[in-house]
C-alpha positions as CSV (number, residue, x, y, z in Angstrom):
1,X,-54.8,34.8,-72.3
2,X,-55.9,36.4,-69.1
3,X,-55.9,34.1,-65.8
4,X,-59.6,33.2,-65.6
5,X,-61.9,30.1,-64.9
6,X,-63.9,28.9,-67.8
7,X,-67.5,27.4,-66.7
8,X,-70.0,25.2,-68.6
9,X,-73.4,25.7,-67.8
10,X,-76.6,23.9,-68.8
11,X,-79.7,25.9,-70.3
12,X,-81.8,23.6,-68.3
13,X,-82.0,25.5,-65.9
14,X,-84.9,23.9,-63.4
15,X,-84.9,20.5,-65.4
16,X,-88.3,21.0,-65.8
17,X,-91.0,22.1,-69.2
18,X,-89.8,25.4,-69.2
19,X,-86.1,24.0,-70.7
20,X,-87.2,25.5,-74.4
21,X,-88.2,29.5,-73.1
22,X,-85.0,29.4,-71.1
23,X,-82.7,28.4,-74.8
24,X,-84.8,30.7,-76.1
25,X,-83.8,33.3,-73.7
26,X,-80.2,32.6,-73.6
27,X,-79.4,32.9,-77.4
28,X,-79.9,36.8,-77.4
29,X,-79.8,37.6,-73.8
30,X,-76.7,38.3,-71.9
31,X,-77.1,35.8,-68.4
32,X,-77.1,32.7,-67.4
33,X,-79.0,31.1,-64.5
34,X,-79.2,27.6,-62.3
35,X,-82.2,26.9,-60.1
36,X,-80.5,24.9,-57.2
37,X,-79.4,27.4,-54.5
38,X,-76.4,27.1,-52.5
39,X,-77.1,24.1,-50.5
40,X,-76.7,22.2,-53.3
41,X,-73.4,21.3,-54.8
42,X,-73.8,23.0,-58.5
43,X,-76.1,25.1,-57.1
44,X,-73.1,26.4,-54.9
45,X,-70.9,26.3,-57.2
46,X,-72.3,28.5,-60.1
47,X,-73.4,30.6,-56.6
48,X,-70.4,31.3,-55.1
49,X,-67.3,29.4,-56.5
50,X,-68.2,32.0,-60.1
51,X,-66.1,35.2,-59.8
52,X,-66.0,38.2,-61.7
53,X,-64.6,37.9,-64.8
54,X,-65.2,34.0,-65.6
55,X,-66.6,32.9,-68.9
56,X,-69.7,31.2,-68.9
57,X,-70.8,29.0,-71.6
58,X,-74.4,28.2,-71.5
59,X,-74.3,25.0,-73.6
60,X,-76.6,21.1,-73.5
61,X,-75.1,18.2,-74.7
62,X,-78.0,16.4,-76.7
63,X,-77.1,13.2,-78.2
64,X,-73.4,13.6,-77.6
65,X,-73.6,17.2,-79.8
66,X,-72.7,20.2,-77.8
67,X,-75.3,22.9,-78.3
68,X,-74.0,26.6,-77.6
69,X,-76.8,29.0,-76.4
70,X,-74.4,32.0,-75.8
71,X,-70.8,33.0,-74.5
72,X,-69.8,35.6,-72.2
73,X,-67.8,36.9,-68.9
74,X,-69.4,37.5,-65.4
75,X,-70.2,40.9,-64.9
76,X,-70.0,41.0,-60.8
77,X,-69.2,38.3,-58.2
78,X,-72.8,39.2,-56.5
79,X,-75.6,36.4,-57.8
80,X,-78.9,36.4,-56.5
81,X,-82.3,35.0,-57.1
82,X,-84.1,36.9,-60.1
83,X,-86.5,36.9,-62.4
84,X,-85.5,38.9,-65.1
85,X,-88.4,40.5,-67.8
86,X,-88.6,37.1,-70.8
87,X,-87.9,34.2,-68.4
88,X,-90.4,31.7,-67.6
89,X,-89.8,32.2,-64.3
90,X,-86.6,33.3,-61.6
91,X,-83.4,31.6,-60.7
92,X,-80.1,32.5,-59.3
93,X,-78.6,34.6,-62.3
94,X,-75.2,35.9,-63.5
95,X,-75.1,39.0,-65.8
96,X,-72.6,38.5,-68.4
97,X,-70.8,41.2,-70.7
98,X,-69.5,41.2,-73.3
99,X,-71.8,38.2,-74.8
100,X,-71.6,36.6,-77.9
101,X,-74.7,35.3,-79.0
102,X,-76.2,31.9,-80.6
103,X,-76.5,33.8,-84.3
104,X,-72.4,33.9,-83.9
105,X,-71.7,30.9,-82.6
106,X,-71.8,28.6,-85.9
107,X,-69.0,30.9,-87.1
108,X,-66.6,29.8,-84.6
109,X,-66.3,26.3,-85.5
110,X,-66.2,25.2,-81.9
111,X,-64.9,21.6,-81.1
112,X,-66.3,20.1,-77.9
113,X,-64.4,16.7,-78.9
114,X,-62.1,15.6,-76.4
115,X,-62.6,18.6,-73.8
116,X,-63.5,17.6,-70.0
117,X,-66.2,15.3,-69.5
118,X,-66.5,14.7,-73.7
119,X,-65.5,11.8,-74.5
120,X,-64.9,10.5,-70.8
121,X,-67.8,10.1,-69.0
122,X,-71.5,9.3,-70.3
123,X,-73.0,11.3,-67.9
124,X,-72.1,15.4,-68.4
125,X,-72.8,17.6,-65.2
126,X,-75.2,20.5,-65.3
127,X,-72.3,22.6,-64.7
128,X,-68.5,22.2,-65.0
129,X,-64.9,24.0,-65.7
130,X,-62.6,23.6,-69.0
131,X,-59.2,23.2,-67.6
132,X,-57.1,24.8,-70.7
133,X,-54.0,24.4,-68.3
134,X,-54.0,20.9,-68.1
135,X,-56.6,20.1,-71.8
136,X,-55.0,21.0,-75.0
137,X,-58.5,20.3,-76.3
138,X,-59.5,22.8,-73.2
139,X,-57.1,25.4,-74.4
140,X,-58.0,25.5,-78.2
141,X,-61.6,25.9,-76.8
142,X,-60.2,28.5,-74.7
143,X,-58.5,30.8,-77.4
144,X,-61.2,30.5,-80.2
145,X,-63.6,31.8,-77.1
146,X,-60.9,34.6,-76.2
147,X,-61.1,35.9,-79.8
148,X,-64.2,36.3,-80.1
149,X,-65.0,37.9,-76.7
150,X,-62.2,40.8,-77.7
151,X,-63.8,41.1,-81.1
152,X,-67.2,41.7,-79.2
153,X,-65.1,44.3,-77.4
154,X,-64.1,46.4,-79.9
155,X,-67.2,45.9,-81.9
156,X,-69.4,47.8,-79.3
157,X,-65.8,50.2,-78.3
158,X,-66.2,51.1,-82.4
159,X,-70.1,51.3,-81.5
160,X,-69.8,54.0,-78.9
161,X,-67.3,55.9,-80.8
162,X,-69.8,56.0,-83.5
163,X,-72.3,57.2,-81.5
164,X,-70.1,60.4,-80.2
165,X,-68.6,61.2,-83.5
166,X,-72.8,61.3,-84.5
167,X,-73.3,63.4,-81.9
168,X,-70.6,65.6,-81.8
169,X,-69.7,65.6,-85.4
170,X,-65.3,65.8,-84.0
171,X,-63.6,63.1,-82.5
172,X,-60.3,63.3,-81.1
173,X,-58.6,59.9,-80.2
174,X,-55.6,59.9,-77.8
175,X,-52.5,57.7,-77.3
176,X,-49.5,57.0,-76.9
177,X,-47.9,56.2,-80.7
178,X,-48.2,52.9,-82.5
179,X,-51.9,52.2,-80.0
180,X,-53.4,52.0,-83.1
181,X,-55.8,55.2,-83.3
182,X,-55.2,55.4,-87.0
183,X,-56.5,51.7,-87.5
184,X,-59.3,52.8,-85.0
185,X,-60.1,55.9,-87.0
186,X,-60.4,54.2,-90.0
187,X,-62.5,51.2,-88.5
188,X,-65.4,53.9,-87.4
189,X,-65.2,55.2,-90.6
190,X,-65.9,52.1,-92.0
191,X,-68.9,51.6,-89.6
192,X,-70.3,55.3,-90.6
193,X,-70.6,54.3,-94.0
194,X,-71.5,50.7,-93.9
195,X,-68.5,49.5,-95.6
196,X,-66.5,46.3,-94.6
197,X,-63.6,46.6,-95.8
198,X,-60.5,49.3,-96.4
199,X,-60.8,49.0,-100.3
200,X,-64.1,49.4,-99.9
201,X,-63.8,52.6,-98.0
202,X,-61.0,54.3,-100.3
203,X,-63.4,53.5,-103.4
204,X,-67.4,54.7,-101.4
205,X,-66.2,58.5,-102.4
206,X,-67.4,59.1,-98.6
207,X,-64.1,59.4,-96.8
208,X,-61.2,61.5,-97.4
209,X,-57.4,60.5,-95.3
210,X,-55.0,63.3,-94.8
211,X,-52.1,63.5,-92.7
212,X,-51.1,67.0,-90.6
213,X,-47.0,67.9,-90.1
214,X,-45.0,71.4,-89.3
215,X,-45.3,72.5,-93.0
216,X,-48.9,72.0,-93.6
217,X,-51.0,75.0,-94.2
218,X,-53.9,76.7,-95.4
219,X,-53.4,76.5,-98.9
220,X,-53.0,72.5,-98.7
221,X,-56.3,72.2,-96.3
222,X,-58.6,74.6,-97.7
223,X,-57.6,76.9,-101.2
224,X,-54.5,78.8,-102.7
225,X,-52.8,80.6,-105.6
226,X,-50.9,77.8,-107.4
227,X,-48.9,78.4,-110.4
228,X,-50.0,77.7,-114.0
229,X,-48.2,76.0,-116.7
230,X,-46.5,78.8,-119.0
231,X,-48.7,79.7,-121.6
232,X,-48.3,80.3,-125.6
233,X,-46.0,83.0,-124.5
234,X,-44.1,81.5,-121.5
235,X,-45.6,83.3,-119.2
236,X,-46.5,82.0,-115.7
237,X,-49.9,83.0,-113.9
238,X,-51.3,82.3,-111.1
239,X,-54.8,79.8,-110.2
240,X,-56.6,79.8,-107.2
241,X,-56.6,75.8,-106.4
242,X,-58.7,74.2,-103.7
243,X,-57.2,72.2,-100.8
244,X,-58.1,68.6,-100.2
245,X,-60.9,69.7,-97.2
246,X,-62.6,72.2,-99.7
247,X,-62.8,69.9,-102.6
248,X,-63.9,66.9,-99.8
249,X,-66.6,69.8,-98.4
250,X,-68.0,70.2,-102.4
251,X,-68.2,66.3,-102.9
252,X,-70.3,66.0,-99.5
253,X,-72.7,68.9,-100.2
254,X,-73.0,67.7,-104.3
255,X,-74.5,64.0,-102.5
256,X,-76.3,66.1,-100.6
257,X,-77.9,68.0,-103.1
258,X,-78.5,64.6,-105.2
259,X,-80.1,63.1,-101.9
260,X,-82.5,65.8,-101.2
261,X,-83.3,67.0,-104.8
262,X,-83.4,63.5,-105.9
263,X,-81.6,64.7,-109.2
264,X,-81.4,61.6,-111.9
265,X,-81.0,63.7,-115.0
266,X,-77.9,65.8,-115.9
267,X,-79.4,69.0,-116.9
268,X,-78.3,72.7,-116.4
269,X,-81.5,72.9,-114.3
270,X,-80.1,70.5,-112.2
271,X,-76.7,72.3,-112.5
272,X,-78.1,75.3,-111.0
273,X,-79.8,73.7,-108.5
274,X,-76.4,72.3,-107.4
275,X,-74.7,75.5,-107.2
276,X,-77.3,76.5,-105.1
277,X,-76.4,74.3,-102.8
278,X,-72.4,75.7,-102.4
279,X,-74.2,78.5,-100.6
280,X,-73.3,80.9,-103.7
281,X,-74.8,84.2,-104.0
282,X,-76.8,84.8,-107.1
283,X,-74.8,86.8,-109.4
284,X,-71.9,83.7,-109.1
285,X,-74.5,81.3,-109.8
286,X,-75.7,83.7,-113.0
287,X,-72.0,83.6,-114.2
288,X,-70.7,80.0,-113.4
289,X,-74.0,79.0,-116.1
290,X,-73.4,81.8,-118.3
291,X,-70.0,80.5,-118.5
292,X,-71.4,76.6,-119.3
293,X,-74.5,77.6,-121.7
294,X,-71.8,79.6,-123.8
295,X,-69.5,76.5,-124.1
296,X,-72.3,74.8,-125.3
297,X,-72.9,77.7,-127.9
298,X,-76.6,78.8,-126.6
299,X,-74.5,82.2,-125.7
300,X,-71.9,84.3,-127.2
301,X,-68.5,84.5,-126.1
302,X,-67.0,88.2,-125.8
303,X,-64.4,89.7,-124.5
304,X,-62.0,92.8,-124.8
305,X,-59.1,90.0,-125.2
306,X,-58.8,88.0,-128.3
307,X,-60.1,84.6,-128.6
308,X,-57.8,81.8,-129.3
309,X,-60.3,79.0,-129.2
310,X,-63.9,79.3,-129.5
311,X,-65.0,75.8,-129.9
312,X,-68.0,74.7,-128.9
313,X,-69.5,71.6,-127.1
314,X,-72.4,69.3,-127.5
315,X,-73.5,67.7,-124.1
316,X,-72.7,69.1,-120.5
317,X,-70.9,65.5,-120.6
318,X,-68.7,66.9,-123.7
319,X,-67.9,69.5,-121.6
320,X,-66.4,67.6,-118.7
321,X,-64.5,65.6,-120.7
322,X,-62.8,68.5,-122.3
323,X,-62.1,70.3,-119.4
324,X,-57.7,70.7,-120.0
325,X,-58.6,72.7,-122.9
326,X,-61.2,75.1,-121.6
327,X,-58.6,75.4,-119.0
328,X,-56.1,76.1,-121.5
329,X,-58.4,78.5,-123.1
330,X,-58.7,80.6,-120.3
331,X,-54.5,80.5,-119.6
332,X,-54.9,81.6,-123.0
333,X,-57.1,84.6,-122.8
334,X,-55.8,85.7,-119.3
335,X,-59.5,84.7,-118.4
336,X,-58.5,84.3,-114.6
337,X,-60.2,80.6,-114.7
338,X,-63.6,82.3,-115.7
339,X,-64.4,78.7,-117.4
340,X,-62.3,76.2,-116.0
341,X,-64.1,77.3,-112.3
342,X,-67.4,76.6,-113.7
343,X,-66.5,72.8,-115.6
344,X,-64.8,72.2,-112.4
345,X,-67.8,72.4,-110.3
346,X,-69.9,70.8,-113.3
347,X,-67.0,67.8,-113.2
348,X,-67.8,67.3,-109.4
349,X,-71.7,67.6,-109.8
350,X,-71.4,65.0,-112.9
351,X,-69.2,62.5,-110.3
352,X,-71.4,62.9,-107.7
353,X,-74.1,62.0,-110.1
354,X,-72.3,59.0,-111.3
355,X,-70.7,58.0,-107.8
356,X,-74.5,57.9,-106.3
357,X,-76.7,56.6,-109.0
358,X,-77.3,53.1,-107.6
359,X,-77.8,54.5,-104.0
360,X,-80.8,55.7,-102.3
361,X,-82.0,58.9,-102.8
362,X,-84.1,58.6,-99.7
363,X,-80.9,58.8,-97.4
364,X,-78.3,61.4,-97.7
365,X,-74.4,59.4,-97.7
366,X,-72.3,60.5,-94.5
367,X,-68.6,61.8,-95.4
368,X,-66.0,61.1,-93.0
369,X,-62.8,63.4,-93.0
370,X,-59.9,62.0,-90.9
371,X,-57.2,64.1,-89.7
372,X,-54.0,61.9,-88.9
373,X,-51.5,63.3,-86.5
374,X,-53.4,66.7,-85.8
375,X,-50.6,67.4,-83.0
376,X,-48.1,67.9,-85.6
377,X,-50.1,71.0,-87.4
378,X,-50.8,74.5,-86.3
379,X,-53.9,74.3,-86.5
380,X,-54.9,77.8,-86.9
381,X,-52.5,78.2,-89.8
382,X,-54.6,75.3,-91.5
383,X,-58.0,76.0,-90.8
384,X,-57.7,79.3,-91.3
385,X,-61.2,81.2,-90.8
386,X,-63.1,77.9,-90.4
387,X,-61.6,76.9,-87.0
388,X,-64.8,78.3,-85.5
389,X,-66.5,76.1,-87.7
390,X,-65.3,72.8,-85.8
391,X,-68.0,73.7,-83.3
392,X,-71.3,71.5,-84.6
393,X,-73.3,74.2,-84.2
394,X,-71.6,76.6,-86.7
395,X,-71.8,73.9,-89.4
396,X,-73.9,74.1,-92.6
397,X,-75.2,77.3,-94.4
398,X,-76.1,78.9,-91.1
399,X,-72.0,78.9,-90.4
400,X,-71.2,79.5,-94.2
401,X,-67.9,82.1,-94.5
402,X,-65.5,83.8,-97.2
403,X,-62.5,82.2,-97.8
404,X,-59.5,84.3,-97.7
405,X,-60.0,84.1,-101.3
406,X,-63.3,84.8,-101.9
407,X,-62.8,88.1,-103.2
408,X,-60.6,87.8,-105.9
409,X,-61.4,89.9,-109.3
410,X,-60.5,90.2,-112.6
411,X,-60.7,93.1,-115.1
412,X,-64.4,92.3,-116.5
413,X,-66.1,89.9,-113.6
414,X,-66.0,89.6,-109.8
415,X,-65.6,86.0,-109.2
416,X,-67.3,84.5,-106.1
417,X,-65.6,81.1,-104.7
418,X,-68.1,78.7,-102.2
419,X,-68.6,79.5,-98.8
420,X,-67.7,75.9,-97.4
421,X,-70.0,74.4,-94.9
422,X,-67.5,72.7,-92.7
């Protein structure tokens, strides 16, 4: 607890009809005023004896029952005579920041009982100090107060991050280790997404946690060739797998997609739409549906390789849920993931579908991606050809690239990954 005075302070200011607009004023509004000047003794106490970082609490006994208007610490030593824009009219005035207003208040539980002057004397003076030093009653008062002020703290320090992250779309927080910039991180995160808790934020589908160290590369942050289980013969190929920011990049432009398009039914239409939306070029967008309409039997499967498996499927739905075999069926074939690419962008259209079906689709979700220890990762060896992407203005379709792997091709069909829209 910091070494400060703690004042009391009536609402009544003038003791006069306009008592009501001044409460009024004081339970959103950041001040608190007295109408005797400094010739007076409260008058030259809340004048001159207030310093710089005080706590003020603008509260009236009535009846015995304390009634709190608004808590918060003196801005400057200065007070002069003002009328500020809402009051009935001026008075010497003290700016106070960070305030906690009358809406909060109840929450705190404050006990008045036993304090100085309650409980003592019948008469309570317009203005007076706590003495938490010498009070227990005083210091209980005191640290409920304390909490509360630092809460306000960090609410509007949160508030202002939030605002520059908006803005800037990057945020880099600084400190020295164990400051808490991972807790902080998380807390704006929480704030972007309207979410009040840290369960609730793992479980929105909006925010994605990964941490950056020496061995961290491209492959683990945006895509890469990872190696397939052996197939019928025991042979081991090769997939092209994408990293946690590419797959958090898909699931953010799919809720985009849903937002704008206001898509409520799961059709191919919709499916198309979708890929549209990856910032594919046509002919992939021709092939990934090809490759879903002829699981679902509408169009024949060929090939120069033979078949294993030609099953079909019912739904788009059936589809999803049977992706580990189509994969297997293209291991199978030596099909390069000519299937297994196309169910997984229909699994993460039919999530995105499910994950925002009760939210608005008048307001488009905001993802937040937070890079822990960023220090510890060369960051050109993860990003890869995106690093010019962390510039805002390079962001979205305008800014789309090719992947180091965008290129790759089989035998029978050029296959096009998504440009990712950092």
């Amino acid at each position: 607890m910091r070494e400060r005075n703690y004042w009391v302070v009536s609402p009544n200011i003038k003791n006069n009809n306009e008592e009501d607009d001044w409460k009024k004023f004081l339970s959103i509004n950041p001040f608190s005023f007295i109408g005797w000047d400094s010739k007076n003794k409260l008058g030259n106490t809340f004048i001159n004896n207030i310093k710089r970082g005080d706590v003020i609490i603008n509260c009236q006994r009535k009846d015995w029952n304390p009634n709190v208007f608004g808590i918060g610490i003196v801005k400057t030593d200065k007070c002069d005579w003002q009328e500020i824009k809402g009051t009935p009219s001026g008075a010497f005035c003290r700016q106070l920041h960070p305030y906690i207003p009358k809406q909060r208040i109840p929450n705190l539980h404050l006990v008045f009982d036993g304090t100085t002057y309650y409980g003592h004397n019948k008469q309570i003076p317009a203005i007076y100090q706590l003495h938490p030093e010498k009070n227990i009653n005083d210091k209980n008062l005191v640290m409920i107060i304390e909490k509360e002020l630092e809460m306000i703290k960090k609410e509007e320090n949160i508030k202002k991050l939030v605002d520059l992250l908006e803005s800037n779309k990057n945020l880099i927080l600084t400190g020295a280790p164990g400051t808490g910039k991972t807790f902080l991180a998380k807390e704006i995160a929480k704030e972007i997404i309207g979410v009040k808790t840290d369960e609730e934020l793992q479980n929105s589908g909006q925010f994605t946690f990964v941490q950056f160290h020496p061995s961290y590369d491209y492959t683990d942050f945006v895509e890469g060739l990872r190696p397939t289980k052996p197939d019928v013969n025991g042979n081991i190929g090769f997939e092209l797998k994408n990293g946690v920011f590419k797959e958090f990049c898909k699931k953010a432009i799919a809720a985009s997609a849903i937002s704008v398009g206001k898509i409520v039914n799961f059709t191919l239409d919709d499916y198309e739409k979708y890929l549209q939306t990856l910032g594919l070029k046509d002919i992939t967008i021709r092939n990934y549906k090809l490759k879903i309409e002829q699981l679902l039997g509408n169009k024949e499967i060929t090939s120069k390789k033979q078949i294993i498996n030609t099953e079909k499927y019912s739904s788009l739905d059936e589809i999803c849920e049977n992706y580990d075999d189509i994969k297997d069926f293209d291991i199978s074939n030596n099909f390069h993931n000519q299937f297994s690419a196309s169910v997984n962008n229909l699994i993460d259209f039919n999530n995105s579908l499910k994950t925002n079906k009760n939210k608005s689709n008048e307001t488009t979700p905001i993802f937040v991606f937070v890079i822990d220890e960023i220090n510890r990762g060369e960051i050109s060896k993860i990003f890869g050809e995106l690093f010019f992407s962390i510039d805002p203005g390079y962001r979205g379709k305008k800014g789309a690239v090719k992947t180091q792997y965008s290129n790759l091709q089989d035998d029978e069909n050029e296959i096009f990954y998504p440009k990712i829209p950092c």
